[in-house]
N, C-alpha and C positions, 0 to 999 in steps of 0.2 A: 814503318807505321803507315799505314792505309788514312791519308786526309779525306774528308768530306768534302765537296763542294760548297758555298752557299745555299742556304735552303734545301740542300737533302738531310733527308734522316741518317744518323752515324750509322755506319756497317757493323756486322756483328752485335747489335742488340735490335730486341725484338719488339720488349713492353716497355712503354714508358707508363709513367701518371702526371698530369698535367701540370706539376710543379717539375719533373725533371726536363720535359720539354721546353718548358720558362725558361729554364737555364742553360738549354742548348740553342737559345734566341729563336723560338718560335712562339712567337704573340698571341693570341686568341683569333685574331684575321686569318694568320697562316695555319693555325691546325684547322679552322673550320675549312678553308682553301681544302688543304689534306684529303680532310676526309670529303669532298664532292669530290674528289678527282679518283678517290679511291685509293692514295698513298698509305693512308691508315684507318682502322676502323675504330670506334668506340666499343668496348666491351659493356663496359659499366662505366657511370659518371666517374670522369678525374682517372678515367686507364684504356690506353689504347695499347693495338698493336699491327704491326706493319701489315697493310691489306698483303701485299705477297706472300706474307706465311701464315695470313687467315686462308686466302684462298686456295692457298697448297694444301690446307688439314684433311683430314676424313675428319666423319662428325664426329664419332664418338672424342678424336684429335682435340677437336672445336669443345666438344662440351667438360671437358678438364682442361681448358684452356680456361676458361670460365672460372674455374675458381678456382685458377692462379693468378689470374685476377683481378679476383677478391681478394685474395692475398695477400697481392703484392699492396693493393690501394689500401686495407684494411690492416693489416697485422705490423704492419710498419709502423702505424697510430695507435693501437690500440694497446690496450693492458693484458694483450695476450688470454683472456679468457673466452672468448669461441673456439668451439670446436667443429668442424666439418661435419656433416651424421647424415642419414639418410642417403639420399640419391646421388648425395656430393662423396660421403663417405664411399658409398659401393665403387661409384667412379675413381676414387684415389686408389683401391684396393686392387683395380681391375675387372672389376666383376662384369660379368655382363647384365646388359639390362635388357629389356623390352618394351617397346611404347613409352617413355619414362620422357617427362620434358626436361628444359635445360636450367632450370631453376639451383638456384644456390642454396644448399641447404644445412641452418648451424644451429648449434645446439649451445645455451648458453646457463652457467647455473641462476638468474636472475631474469625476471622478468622484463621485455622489450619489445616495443612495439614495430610492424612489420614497417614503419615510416623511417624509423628511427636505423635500420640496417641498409635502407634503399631500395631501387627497387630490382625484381628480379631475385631477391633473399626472401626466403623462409625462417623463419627462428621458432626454434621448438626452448622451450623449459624443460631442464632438469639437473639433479646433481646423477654425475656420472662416477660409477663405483673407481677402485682400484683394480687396473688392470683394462681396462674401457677405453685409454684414450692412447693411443699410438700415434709416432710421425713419420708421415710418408711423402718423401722431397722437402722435408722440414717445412710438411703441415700437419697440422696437430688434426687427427681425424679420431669416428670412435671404431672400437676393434672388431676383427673379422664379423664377430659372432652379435654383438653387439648392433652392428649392421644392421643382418641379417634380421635379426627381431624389431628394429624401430623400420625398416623399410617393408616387412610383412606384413605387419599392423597397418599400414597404409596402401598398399598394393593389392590390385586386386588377383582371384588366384593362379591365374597363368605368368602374370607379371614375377607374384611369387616364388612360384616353381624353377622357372628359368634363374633365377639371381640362385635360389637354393643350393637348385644343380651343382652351379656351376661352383658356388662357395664351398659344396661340397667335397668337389673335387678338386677344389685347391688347400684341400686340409683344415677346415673349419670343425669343432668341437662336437661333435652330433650331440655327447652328453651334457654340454654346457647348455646344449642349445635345446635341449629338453629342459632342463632344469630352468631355465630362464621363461620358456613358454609353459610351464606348469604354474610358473609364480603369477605369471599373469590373469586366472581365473576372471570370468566380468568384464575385461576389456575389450574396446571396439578392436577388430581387426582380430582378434586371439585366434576365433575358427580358422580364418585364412593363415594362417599362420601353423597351427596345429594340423592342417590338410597338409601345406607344401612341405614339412618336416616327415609327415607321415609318408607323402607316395614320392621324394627325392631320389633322387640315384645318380651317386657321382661319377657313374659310367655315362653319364650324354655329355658329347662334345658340343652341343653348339645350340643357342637358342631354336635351332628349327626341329633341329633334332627332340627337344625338351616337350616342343609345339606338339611333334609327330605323337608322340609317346601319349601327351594329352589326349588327343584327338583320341586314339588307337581305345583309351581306356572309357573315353565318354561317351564313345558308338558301341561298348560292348563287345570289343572283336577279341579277339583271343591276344595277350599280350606279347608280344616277341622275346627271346631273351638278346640282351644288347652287347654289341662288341664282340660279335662271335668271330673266331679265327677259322678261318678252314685251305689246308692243305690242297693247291693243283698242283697241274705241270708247271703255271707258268712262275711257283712259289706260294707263300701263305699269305692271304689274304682277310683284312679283317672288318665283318660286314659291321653297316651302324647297328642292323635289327636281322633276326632270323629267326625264323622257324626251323627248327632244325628236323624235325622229323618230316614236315612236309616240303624241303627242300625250297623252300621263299627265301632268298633275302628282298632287304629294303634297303637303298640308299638315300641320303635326302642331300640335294646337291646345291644349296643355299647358302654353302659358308660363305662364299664370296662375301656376304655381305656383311658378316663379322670379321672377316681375317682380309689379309692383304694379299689376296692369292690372286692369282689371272693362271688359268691355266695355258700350258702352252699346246702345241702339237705331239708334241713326245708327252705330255701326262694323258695328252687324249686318247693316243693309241695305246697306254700303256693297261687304261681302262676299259678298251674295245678288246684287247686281251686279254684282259680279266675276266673280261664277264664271257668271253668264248671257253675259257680253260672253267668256267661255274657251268656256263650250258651244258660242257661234255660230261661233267657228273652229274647232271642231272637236277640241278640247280634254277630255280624259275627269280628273275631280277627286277623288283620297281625300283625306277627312280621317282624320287618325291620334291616337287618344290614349291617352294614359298605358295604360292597360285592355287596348288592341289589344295593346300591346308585351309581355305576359303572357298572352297565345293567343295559340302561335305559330303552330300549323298554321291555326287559323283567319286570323291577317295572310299566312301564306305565299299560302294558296290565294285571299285577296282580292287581293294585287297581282298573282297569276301570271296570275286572268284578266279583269285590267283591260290587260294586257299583252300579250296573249294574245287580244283583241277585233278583230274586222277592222272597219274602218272604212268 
């Protein structure tokens, strides 16, 4: 059994809330000590947790650390009727988001003032049907689809599209989720909502990729089809976007900043491969990143005359 010292925090836990601290004899002196020294941070009033495994998170890590939380400080006391919904939801779910802040977001059937939940909480009204509220790491949140419609309603339409995608392609109801956006006729947010349903495609892997697609379609350029496989020497290889008849692919080389990747040496060369085994057929290669998507006439006028090249 692993002892503490005096005044260190116990090993192996992470979150406390300010009463479980109390009882591991650290006074209000010592946790504010804590946190100037950076031993721990405050999340929300009355819940911290060890600054070394805040500072180790990735963000997206940090912003569902948030409202476990909540969670932890809240659902311990309470009578169990909030629900996670919106931006918090999407984050329990996985999904990706885009530009989205780190606000706690719950849906409660009774009306509540945003004083009254702290700060940094959102509280929406409503009663949530059967079949709407799901628990994920045993928090009650609302369901995929469910999601998808209170966080379109609020988001604007690139934000939209990206969560859609992605919800898409992790198996979300397309026909629910027609039927739920038809019932909503007159609501704010419906059109955005009714867009990102209509141009989705659970074929894009990654917010940038989602971005790409965006752009490609709001300059008017001819649409790629996505996820194309194509056979070389060096094996088969499977592009994000191609033109298939005018030998274009598109890569957008931005995941890094969704995923936990670091390329190494051997994926670089294996990619300097790649794209030499697409030249020898004949194949012409952009890469696209994050940067491009933010000069637009300059991406306009690089794919028009990669597209636009006679072969």
């Amino acid at each position: 059994m692993i002892k503490n010292s005096p005044g260190e925090l116990p090993a192996g836990i992470h979150l406390w809330r300010t009463s479980e601290l109390h009882e591991l004899g650290f006074n209000d002196r010592k946790i504010a000590a804590l946190l100037r020294e950076g031993g721990l941070v405050r999340l929300r009033r009355g819940c911290y947790i060890r600054g070394s495994t805040w500072a180790a998170q990735k963000p997206w890590v940090r912003s569902r650390q948030l409202i476990a939380a909540h969670a932890h400080g809240t659902l311990t006391t309470s009578a169990g009727g909030l629900v996670y919904s919106h931006n918090s939801a999407a984050r329990l779910h996985g999904l990706f988001l885009w530009n989205v802040d780190d606000r706690v977001h719950v849906t409660t059937g009774s009306t509540a003032s945003s004083k009254s939940h702290g700060f940094g909480v959102v509280p929406h009204t409503r009663t949530l049907g059967p079949g709407e509220v799901v628990f994920i790491d045993g928090m009650p949140c609302t369901s995929l689809e469910r999601t998808i419609v209170d966080c379109c309603l609020m988001f604007n339409y690139k934000q939209s599209l990206v969560l859609t995608d992605h919800a898409l392609r992790m198996g979300a109801d397309a026909r629910r989720l027609q039927e739920m956006c038809a019932s909503l006729t007159g609501r704010n947010g419906v059109l955005t909502l009714r867009r990102a349903l209509a141009y989705a495609d659970a074929r894009s892997e990654s917010p940038g990729e989602t971005l790409t697609r965006e752009l490609l379609q709001r300059l008017r350029i001819e649409l790629p089809e996505l996820q194309v496989e194509v056979a070389s020497t060096e094996g088969r290889h499977r592009l994000d976007f191609a033109w298939r008849k005018k030998k274009v692919a598109m890569e957008f080389d931005g995941k890094v900043k969704y995923f936990d990747y670091a390329p190494t040496a051997e994926v670089i060369y294996q990619e300097r491969q790649r794209e030499k085994a697409l030249t020898e057929l004949g194949w012409r290669s952009l890469r696209i990143k994050w940067q491009d998507l933010h000069r637009e006439q300059e991406f306009k006028m690089r794919v028009l005359r990669a597209l636009q090249e006679k072969r």
